[in-house]
ROKOL-722531 format. One record per residue (C-alpha): residue in three letters; y, x, z negated. Coordinates in steps of 0.2 Angstrom, whole numbers, plus 5000, padded with zeros to 4 digits. Example, Ala and Ser with C-alpha at 12.3 -4.5 7.8 and 13.67 -1.06 7.14 Angstrom:
// ROKOL-722531
Ala497850624961Ser499550684964
***
This chain:
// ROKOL-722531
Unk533752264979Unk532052284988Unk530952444981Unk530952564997Unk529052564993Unk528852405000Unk530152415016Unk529452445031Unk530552515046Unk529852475064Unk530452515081Unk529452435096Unk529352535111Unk528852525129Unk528852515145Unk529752385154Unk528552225154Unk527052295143Unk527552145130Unk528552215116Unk529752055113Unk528051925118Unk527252035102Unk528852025091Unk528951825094Unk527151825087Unk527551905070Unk529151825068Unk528151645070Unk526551705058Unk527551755046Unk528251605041Unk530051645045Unk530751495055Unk530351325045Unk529151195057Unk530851105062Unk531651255069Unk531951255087Unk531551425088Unk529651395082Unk529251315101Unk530251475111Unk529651625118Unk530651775121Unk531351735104Unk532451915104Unk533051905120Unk534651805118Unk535951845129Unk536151755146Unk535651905155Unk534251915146Unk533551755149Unk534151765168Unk533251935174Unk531851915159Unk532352095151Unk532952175134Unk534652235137Unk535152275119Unk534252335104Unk533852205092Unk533652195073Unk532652075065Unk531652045048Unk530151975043Unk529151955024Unk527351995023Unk526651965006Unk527852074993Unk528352195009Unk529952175021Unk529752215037Unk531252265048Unk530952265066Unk531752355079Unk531652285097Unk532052395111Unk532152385129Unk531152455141Unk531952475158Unk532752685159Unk534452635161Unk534652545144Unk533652705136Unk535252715127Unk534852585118Unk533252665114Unk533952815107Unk535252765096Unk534052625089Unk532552745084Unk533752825070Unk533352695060Unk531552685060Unk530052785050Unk528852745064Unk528452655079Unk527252545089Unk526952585105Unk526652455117Unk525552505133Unk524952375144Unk522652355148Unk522652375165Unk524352475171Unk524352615157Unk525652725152Unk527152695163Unk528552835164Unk529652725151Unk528252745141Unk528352935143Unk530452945137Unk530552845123Unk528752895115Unk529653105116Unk531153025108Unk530252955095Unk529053105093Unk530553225091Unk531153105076Unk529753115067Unk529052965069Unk527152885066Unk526452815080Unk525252655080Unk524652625097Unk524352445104Unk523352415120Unk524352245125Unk523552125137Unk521752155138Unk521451975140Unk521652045162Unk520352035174Unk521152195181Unk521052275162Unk520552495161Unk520452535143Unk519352665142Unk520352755155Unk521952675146Unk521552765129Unk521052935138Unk523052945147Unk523452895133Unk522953025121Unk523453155136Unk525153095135Unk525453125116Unk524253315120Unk525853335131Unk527253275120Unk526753315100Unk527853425092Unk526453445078Unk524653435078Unk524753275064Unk525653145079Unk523853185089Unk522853085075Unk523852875078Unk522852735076Unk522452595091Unk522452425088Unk521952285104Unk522952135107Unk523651985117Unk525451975114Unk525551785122Unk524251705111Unk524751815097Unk523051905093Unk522852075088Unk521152165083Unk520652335075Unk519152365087Unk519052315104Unk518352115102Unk517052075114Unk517551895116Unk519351905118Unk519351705115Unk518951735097Unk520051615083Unk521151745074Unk523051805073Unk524151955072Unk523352015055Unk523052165061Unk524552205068Unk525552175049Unk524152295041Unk524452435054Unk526252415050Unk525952405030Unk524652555029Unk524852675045Unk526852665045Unk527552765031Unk529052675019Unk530652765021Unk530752965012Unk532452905002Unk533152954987Unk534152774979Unk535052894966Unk535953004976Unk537752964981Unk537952814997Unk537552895016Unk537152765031Unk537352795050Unk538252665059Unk537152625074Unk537352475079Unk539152355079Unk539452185081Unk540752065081Unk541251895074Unk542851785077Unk542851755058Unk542351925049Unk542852035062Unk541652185066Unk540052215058Unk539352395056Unk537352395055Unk536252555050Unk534952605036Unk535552665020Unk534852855022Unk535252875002Unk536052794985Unk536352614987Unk537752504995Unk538552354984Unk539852224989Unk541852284983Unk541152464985Unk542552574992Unk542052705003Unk542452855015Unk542252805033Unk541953005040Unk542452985060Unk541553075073Unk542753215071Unk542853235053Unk544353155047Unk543953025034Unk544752845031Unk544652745014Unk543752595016Unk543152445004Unk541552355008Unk541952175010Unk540052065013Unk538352155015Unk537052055024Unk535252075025Unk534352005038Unk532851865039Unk532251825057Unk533651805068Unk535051755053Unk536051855041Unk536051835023Unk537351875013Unk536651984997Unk537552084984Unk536752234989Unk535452344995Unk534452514990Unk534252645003Unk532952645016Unk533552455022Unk534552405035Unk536252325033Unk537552235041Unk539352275033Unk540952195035Unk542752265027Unk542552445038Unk543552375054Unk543652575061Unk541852605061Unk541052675077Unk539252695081Unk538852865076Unk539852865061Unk539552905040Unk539852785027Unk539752905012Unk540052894995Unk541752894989Unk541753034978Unk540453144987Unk540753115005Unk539353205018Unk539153165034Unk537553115043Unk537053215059Unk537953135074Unk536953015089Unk536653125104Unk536253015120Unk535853095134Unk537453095149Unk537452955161Unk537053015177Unk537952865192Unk539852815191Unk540752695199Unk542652635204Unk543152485193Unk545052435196Unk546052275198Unk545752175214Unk546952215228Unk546252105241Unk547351965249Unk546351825237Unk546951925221Unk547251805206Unk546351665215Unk544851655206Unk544751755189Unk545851705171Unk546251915169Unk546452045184Unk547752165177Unk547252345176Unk547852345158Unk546752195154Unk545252265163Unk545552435152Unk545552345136Unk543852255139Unk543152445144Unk543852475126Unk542852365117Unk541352395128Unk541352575124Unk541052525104Unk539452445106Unk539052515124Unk538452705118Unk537852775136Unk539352695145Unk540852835148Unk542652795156Unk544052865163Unk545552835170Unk545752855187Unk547352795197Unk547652615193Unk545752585189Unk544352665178Unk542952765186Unk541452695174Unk540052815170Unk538252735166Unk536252755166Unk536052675183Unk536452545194Unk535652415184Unk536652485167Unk538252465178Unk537852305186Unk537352225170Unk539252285164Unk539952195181Unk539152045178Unk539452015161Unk541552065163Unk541351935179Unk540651795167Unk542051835156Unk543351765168Unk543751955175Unk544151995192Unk543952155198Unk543552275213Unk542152415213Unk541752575223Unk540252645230Unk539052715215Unk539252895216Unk538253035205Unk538953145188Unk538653295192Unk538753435179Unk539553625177Unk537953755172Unk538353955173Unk539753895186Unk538553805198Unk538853615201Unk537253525198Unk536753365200Unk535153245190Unk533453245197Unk532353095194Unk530453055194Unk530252915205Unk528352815201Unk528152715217Unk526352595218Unk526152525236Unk524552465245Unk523852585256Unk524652485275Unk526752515267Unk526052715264Unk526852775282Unk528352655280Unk528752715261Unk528952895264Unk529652885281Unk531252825269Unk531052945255Unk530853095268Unk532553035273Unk533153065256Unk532453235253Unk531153185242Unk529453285235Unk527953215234Unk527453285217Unk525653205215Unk524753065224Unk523352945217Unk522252795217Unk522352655204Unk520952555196Unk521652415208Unk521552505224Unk523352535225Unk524052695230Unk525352785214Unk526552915222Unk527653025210Unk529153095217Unk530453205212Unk532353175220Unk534053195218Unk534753005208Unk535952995223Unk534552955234Unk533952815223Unk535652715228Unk535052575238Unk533352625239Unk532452475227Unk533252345239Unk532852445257Unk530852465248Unk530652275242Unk531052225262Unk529852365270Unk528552315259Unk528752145258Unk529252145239Unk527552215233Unk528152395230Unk528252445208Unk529752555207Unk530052665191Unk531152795186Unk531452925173Unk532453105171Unk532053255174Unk533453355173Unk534653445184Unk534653555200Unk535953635211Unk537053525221Unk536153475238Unk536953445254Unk537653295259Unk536353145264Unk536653065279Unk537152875279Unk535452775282Unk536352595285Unk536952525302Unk538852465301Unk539552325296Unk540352165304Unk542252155300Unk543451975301Unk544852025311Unk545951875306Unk546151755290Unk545451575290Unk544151465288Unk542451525298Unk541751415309Unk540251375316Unk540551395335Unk541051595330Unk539551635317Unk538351565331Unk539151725344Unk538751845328Unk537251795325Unk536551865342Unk537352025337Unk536752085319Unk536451975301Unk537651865293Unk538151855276Unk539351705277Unk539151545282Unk540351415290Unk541951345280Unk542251495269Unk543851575268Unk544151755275Unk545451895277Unk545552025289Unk544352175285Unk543252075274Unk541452105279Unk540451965285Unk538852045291Unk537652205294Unk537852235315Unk536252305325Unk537052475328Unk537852615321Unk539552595321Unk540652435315Unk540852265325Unk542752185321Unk542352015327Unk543751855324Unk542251715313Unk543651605311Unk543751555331Unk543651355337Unk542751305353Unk544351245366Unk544351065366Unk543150995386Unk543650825397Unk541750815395Unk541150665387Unk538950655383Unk538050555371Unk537050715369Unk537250835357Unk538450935368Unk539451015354Unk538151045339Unk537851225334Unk536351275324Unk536451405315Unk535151535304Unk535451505287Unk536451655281Unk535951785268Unk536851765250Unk536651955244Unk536751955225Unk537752055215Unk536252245215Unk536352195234Unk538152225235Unk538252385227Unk536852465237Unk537652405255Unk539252455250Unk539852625260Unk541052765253Unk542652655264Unk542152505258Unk542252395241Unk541652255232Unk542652125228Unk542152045212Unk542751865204Unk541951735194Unk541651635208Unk541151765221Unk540851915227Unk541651985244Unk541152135253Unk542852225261Unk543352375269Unk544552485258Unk545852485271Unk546052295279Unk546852335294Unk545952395309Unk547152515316Unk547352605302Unk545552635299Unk545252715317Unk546852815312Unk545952875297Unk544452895306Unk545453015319Unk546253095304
***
């Protein structure tokens, strides 16, 4: 068992892209924790492991990890940056005694930076700063360090968080100083960076002799042991054959027996006898634990205060497929299958919420991107499933319905100004504060209902030709506004099953965007394409040109088309309208109407 003198407990926090898992690669490689044969000593991104993760270059999940600096053990806690998986964030900084904060040379503090460094101040936890990337021609640190210290003025719950040490680094060639170097080509290494964490980070205020409390915050699963339960031993110490009280979020308590405790080193489990508290743990043998939950002391069972996360704020439809192409494509498509997976999600998944709803599930989450992230991975999984249009959760305050408000920190060059809030003066957004950057590009801050965020990302990235920097962060609630009006033009509907061909896409495209191309298999009321006007086109794609007498050695019957436009799965879910779905299978994704057959739509319409 390690002395808790000699633990340290780290959370890395930033903003999205400010190089918090670049910086965690670089103390896992100096510290001598992957032998020179390891394929993991020629990777970057070393944290990030899941497919996902990889794919979109983000931290989804919070990730534990441990490294050895001279007698000290250093657990490392790697959070995402990105608001919809603050979640993560939150349920993570438990565990922690203090925190690097990560803030990028040139862009500063970011609105990310801004949530999870109050999250961390309202724990308790010290702060060391690290200016990140100052190796950029486009660098500000002298302005940098000054929003900085405005930021923790503005946050501080007591006068001791103002006083936090700054360090200076470059996260990619792993080196770190203590003052700002004027050559930043300098020969040194991430030194620094293990010092601030030895000295300026505290080790865990623990009492080893008291009877056994640890916080479940973190499960995993394993085909072989079953589920893991991971948290720091708040007090007493933890051995293996221990039995123990599992206490449950509502207070009844289950017997348990500890089976294998593991420590961890780099990105592996070791299996240990046991640990003292101020560690963290992974334990197998409590199959019922939750994240949230106590594992206490037989004898003297207390419960540790429970994890609040803040409430999701977008939900969405999630049901079985009901399209003519049902059971085509994915392995599971019942709804009880689809319900059991939401099950398990729920464990580990500590910002998702779900309810019944008819034969499907309406899914509650942080955002678009949290729910996305959920779709894609049950669509990997072999699922197949159909979603609604995101719609907001709104809350019950004094017996007003209210819905969440976001901060929305748009940078754009100055020629997309009159373009950018054209579209947000549509959705009833203020302009809260406007300014210039160090760059010469123009930061907007707006506040706006999260409703009229839906769709807003991909409707921005095409009016500005990709350029715009879009982040968001809460900012609570306010009374439920009117309706906003529909901002997309209709759609184009098959009116009859088949194979599309060329000869019919060539007559649609004249008349609005394709999202088909020829040879693909439709249904009647599947959506093929985005018409000029307002209203919907029903337009038969499957049609053949009639056979001619004419014979030509010319190209008399070649059709060429515009290649069409292959929307990925965030896509989707922002076109789709309140009558519409998303059909969602491993193979593909088709956009459909709810009801399929034209007559009864205008009948509904009517109605």
């Amino acid at each position: 068992m390690k002395d808790p003198k000699f633990i340290r407990n780290v959370a890395i926090i930033a903003h999205v892209d400010h190089g918090k898992t670049t910086i965690v690669d670089g103390l896992l490689k100096q510290s001598n924790t992957f032998r020179s044969n390891q394929s993991e000593m020629s990777q970057s991104l070393i944290m990030d492991s899941g497919d996902q993760e990889h794919e979109r270059g983000i931290t989804i999940t919070a990730k534990q990890t441990s490294v050895y600096y001279g007698d000290y053990k250093i657990n490392i806690i790697d959070t995402p940056g990105h608001a919809d998986f603050s979640g993560e964030v939150e349920r993570t900084l438990n565990m922690a005694d203090g925190v690097l904060l990560i803030v990028d040379a040139q862009e500063g503090p970011m609105p990310q930076t801004k949530f999870v460094l109050s999250k961390a101040l309202e724990l308790g936890l010290q702060p060391v700063v690290v200016i990140n990337k100052i190796d950029k021609a486009a660098r500000r640190i002298d302005e940098v360090i000054d929003e900085i210290a405005d930021l923790f003025l503005e946050l501080a719950v007591d006068d001791s968080q103002l006083y936090y040490p700054v360090y200076y680094a470059i996260g990619r060639d792993g080196k770190a100083w203590k003052e700002l170097p004027e050559n930043s080509d300098e020969d040194t290494d991430l030194t620094p960076i293990f010092n601030a964490i030895i000295n300026d980070i505290p080790s865990p205020t623990v009492n080893v002799d008291g009877p056994l409390q640890l916080l479940v915050t973190s499960l995993q699963y394993d085909s072989f042991l079953g589920k893991y339960a991971i948290g720091r031993i708040t007090r007493g110490s933890i051995k293996r054959g221990m039995s123990v009280i599992l206490i449950k979020r509502d207070g009844t308590q289950i017997n348990s027996r500890i089976d294998k405790i593991f420590g961890y080193r780099g990105l592996n489990r070791e299996e240990i006898d046991g640990a003292a508290a101020g560690d963290i743990v992974a334990i197998t043998g409590v199959s019922e634990a939750h994240i949230g939950e106590t594992i206490a002391d037989k004898d003297t069972p207390e419960a540790l205060p429970v994890i609040d996360v803040e409430a999701p704020t977008i939900s969405i439809y999630l049901g079985p497929n009901t399209s003519p192409m049902k059971g085509k494509e994915g392995q599971f498509n019942t709804s009880r299958q689809i319900g059991d997976r939401l099950k398990r999600e729920l464990e580990t998944n500590v910002s998702l919420r779900v309810e019944e709803d008819g034969i499907g599930f309406k899914v509650s989450g942080r955002g678009e991107l949290h729910l996305s992230v959920l779709i894609e991975t049950l669509r990997r999984e072999g699922f197949e499933f159909e979603v609604g249009r995101p719609q907001v959760v709104t809350i019950k305050e004094d017996g007003i319905e209210k819905e969440p408000v976001e901060e929305l920190l748009i940078e754009i060059s100055s020629e997309f100004m009159g373009v950018v809030s054209q579209e947000l003066g549509a959705r009833r957004a203020n302009l809260g504060k406007q300014e210039q950057t160090s760059s010469g590009m123009n930061r907007l801050t707006y506040v706006l209902p999260t409703r009229a965020l839906i769709g807003l990302r991909n409707l921005l990235l095409t009016a500005t030709k990709g350029t715009v920097i879009m982040n968001t962060l809460p900012h609570g609630y306010q009374p439920l506004g009117p309706k906003i009006q529909k901002i997309r033009n209709g759609a184009i509907t098959a009116t009859e099953a088949g194979i599309t061909t060329p000869y019919a896409l060539e007559m649609g495209e004249s008349r609005g965007e394709l999202y088909v191309g020829p040879g693909v298999q439709v249904y009647q009321g599947m959506i093929v394409g985005l018409y000029q006007r307002n209203e919907d086109l029903e337009m038969n794609v499957c049609k053949a040109k009639h056979l001619t007498n004419m014979r030509s050695s010319s190209s008399d019957g070649t059709v060429q088309l515009t290649p069409f436009t292959d929307l990925s799965l965030e896509q989707c879910i922002d076109f789709i309208e309140d009558d519409e779905l998303l059909e969602v299978t491993p193979k593909s994704l088709r956009l459909r109407k709810r009801m399929l057959d034209p007559n009864l739509r205008k009948r509904a319409a009517k109605n």
